[in-house]
TIZAGU-137377 format. One record per residue (C-alpha): residue number from 0; residue in three letters; x, y, z. Coordinates in Angstrom, 1 decimal. Example, Ala and Ser with C-alpha at 12.3 -4.5 7.8 and 13.67 -1.06 7.14 Angstrom:
BEGIN
PT    k    r       x       y       z
PT    0  ALA    12.3    -4.5     7.8
PT    1  SER    13.7    -1.1     7.1
This chain:
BEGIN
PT    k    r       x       y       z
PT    0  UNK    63.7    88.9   -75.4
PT    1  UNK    63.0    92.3   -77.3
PT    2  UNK    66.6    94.3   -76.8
PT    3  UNK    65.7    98.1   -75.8
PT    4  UNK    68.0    99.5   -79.0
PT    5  UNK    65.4    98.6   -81.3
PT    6  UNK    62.6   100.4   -79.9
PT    7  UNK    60.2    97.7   -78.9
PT    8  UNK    58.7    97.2   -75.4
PT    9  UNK    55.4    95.5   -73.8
PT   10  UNK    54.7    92.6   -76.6
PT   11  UNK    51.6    91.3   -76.2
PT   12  UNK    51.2    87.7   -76.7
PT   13  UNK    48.3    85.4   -76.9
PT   14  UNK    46.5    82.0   -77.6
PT   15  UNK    43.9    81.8   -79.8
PT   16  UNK    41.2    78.8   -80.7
PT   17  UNK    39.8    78.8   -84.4
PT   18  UNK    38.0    77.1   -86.7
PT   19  UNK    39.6    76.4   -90.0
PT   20  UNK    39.1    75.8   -93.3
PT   21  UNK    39.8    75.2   -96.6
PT   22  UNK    43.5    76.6   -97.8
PT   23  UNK    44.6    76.7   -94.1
PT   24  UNK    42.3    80.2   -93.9
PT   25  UNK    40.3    80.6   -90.9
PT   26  UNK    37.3    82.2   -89.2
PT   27  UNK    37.8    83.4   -86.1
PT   28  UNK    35.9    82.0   -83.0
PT   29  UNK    33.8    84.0   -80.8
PT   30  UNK    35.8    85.9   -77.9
PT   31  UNK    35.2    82.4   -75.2
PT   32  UNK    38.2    81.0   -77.4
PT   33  UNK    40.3    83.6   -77.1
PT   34  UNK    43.0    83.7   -73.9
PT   35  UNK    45.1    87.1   -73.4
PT   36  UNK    48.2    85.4   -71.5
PT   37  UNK    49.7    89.0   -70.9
PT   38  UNK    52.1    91.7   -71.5
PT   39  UNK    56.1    90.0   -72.2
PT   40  UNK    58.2    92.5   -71.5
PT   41  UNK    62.1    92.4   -72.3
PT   42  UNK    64.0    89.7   -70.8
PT   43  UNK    60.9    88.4   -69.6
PT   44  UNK    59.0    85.3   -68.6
PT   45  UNK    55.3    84.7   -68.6
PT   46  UNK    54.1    81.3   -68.6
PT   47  UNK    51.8    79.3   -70.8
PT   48  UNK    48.3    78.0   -69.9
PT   49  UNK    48.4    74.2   -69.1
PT   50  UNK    45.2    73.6   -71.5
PT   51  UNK    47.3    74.6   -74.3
PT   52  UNK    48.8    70.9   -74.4
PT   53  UNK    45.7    69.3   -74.6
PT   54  UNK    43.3    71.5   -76.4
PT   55  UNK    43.6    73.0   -80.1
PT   56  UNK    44.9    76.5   -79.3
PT   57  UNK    47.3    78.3   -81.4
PT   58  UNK    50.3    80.9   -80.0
PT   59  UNK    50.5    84.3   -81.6
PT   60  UNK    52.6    87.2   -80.6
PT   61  UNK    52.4    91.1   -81.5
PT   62  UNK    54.8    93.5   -81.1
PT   63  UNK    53.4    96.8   -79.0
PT   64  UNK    55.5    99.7   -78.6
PT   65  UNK    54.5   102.9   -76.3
PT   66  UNK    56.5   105.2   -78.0
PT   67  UNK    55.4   104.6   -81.9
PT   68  UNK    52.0   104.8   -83.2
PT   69  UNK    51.9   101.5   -85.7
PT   70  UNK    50.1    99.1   -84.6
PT   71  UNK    50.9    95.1   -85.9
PT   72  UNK    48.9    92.0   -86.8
PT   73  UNK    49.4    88.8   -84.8
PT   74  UNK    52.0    86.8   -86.1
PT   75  UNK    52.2    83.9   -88.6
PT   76  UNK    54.8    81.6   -89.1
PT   77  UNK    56.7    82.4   -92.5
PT   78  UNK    59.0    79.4   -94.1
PT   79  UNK    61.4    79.9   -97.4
PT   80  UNK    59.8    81.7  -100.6
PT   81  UNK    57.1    79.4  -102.1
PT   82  UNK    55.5    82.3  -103.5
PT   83  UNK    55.8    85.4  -105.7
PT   84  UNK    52.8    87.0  -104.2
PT   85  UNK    53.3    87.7  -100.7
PT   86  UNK    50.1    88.2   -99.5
PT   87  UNK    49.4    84.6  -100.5
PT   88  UNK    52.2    83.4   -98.7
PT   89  UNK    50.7    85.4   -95.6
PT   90  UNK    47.1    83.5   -96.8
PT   91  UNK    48.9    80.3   -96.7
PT   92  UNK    50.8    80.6   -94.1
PT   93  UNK    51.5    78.2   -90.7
PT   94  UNK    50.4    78.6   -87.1
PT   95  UNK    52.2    77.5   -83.9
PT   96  UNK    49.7    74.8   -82.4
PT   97  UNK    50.7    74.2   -78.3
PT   98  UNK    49.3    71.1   -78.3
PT   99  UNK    51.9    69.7   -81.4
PT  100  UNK    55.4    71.5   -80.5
PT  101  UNK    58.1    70.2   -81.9
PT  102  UNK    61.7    71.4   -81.3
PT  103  UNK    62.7    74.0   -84.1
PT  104  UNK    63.6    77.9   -85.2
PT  105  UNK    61.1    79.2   -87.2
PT  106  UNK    60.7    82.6   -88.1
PT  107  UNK    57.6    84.9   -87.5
PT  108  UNK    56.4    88.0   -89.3
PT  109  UNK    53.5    90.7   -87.8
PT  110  UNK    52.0    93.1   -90.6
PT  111  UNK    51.7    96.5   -90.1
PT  112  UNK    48.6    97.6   -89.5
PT  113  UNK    47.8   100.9   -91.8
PT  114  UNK    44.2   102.6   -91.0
PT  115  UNK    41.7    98.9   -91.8
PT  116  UNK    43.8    97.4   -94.2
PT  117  UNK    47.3    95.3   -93.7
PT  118  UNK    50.6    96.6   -95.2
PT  119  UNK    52.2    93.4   -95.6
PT  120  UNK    55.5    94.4   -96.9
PT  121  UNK    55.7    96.9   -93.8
PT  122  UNK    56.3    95.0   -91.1
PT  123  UNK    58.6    93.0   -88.4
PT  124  UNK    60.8    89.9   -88.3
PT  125  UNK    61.4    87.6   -85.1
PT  126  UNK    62.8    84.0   -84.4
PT  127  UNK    61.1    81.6   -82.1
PT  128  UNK    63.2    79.1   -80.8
PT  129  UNK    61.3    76.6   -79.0
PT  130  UNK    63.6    74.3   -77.1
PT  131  UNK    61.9    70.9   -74.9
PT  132  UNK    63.8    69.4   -71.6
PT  133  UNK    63.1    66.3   -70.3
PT  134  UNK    61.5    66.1   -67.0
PT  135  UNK    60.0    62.6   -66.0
PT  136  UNK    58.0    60.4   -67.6
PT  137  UNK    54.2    59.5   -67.6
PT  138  UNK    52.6    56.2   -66.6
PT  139  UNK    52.9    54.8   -69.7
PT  140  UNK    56.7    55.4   -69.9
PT  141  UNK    56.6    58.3   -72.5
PT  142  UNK    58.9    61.7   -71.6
PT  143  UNK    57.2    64.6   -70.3
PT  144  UNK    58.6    67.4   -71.3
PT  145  UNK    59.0    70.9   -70.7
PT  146  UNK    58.8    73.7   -73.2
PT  147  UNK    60.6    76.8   -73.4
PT  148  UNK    60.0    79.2   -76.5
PT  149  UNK    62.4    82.4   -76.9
PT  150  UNK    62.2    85.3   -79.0
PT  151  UNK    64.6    87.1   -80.9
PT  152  UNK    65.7    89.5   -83.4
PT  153  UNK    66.7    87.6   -86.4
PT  154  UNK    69.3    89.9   -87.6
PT  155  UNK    72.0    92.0   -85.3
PT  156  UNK    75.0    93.6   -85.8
PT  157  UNK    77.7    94.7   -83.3
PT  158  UNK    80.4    97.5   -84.1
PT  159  UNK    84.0    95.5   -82.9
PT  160  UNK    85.3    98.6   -84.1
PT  161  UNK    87.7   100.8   -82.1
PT  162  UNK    85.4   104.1   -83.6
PT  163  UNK    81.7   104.8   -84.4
PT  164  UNK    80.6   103.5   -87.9
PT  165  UNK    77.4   104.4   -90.3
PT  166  UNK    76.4   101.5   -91.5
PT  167  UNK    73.1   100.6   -94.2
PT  168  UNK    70.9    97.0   -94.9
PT  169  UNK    69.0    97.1   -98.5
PT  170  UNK    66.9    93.5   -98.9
PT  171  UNK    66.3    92.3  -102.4
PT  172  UNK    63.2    91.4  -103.2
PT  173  UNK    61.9    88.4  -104.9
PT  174  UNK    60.6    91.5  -107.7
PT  175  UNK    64.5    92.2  -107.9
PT  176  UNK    63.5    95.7  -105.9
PT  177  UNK    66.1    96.6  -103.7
PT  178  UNK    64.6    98.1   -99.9
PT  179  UNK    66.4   100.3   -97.5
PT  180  UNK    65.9    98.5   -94.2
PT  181  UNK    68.1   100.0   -91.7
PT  182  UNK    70.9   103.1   -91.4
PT  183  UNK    72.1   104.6   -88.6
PT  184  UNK    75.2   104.9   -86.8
PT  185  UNK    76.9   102.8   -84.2
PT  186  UNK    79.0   103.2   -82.1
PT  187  UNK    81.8   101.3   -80.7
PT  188  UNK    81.2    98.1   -78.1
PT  189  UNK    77.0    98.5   -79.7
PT  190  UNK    74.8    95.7   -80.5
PT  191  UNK    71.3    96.8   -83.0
PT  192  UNK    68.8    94.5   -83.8
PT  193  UNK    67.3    94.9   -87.1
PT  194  UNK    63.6    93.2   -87.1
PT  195  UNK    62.4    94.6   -90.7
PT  196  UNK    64.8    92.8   -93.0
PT  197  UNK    63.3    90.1   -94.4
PT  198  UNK    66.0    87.1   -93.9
PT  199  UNK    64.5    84.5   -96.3
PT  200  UNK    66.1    87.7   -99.3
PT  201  UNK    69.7    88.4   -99.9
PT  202  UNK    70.8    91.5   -97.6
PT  203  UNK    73.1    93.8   -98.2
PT  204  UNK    75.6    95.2   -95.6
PT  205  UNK    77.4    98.4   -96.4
PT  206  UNK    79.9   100.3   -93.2
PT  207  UNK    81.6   103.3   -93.4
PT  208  UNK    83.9   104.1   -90.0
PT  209  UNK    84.0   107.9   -89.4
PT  210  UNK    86.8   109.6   -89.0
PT  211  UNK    87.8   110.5   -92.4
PT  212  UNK    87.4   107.1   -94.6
PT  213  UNK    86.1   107.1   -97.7
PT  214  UNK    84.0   104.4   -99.3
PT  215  UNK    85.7   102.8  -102.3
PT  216  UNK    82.8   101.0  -105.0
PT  217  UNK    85.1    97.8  -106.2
């Protein structure tokens, strides 16, 4: 589900085939490999392709929205912070094989895409939940199961307050460089989702409610 308030619409996902090697990097197989599944829009349900479960192919979403002009790699699966670098950790990162789910949350991360080269600190955040129900069992008495996978913002906050409320999300960096991810105002009963924080770093929340308070430094 990509909620409206943040600005995203039409994600495209898509399985891909590749070859690998060495250090999990890849080379990409020739365009035969390659199957578009369609556009998910918010709320959405598209189904998989059945040859997913029995062939190598690996599920990657990217974020599209009509109304901004940035453009966003297919994603990669991101775990905690094994590395200072991190384009190494986006070098050594994991991939969502169909074949081999398991039930987890895992988080994903899609680059921005600047001009021809990636801005890897400029990009967005989403959870994947994939969640397996039990329905029958094969002739050999093993469950078959059927697999649902759900995407969400990984942060959100919602204003309980009576009155509107600015409100401002700095991440940390591994470097000890504090970032400015989100400020804007909400307003009372509102739900944002905030998809450039990076939740593996310690965020900061800061609110100030309008209507004449101040905001005290203790």
């Amino acid at each position: 589900m990509w909620p409206e308030s943040a600005g995203l619409s039409n994600p495209a996902n898509s399985a891909r085939q590749r070859r690998w090697i060495r250090h999990r990097k890849y080379m990409p197989s020739n365009d035969k490999d390659q199957i578009l599944i369609g556009l998910l829009k918010p709320g959405s349900t598209i189904p998989l392709p059945l040859s997913g479960l029995t062939q190598p192919y690996i599920l990657e979403f990217r974020p599209k929205n009509d109304n901004d002009q940035n453009e966003y790699s297919w994603s990669v699966v991101l775990e905690k912070h094994c590395l200072s670098d991190f384009s190494l950790e986006l070098e050594n990162s994991d991939e969502i094989y169909l074949s081999m789910l398991t039930e987890s949350v895992g988080l994903l991360y899609c680059s921005e895409i600047s001009g021809s080269s990636l801005n890897n600190r400029k990009g967005l955040w989403f959870c994947l939940n994939t969640e397996a129900t039990e329905i029958g069992k094969d002739l050999h008495s093993n469950p078959i199961h059927d697999w649902n996978l759900k995407l969400y913002s990984p942060l959100s906050i919602t204003n309980f307050l009576p009155l509107s409320a600015e409100y401002a999300i700095v991440d940390q960096l591994p470097t000890e460089e504090s970032v400015a991810c989100s400020e804007d105002t909400i307003v009372p009963g509102e739900t944002i989702n905030i998809y450039n924080a990076d939740p593996r770093d310690p965020l900061y929340l800061s609110v100030l409610p309008q209507g004449g308070w101040q905001q005290l430094h203790v």
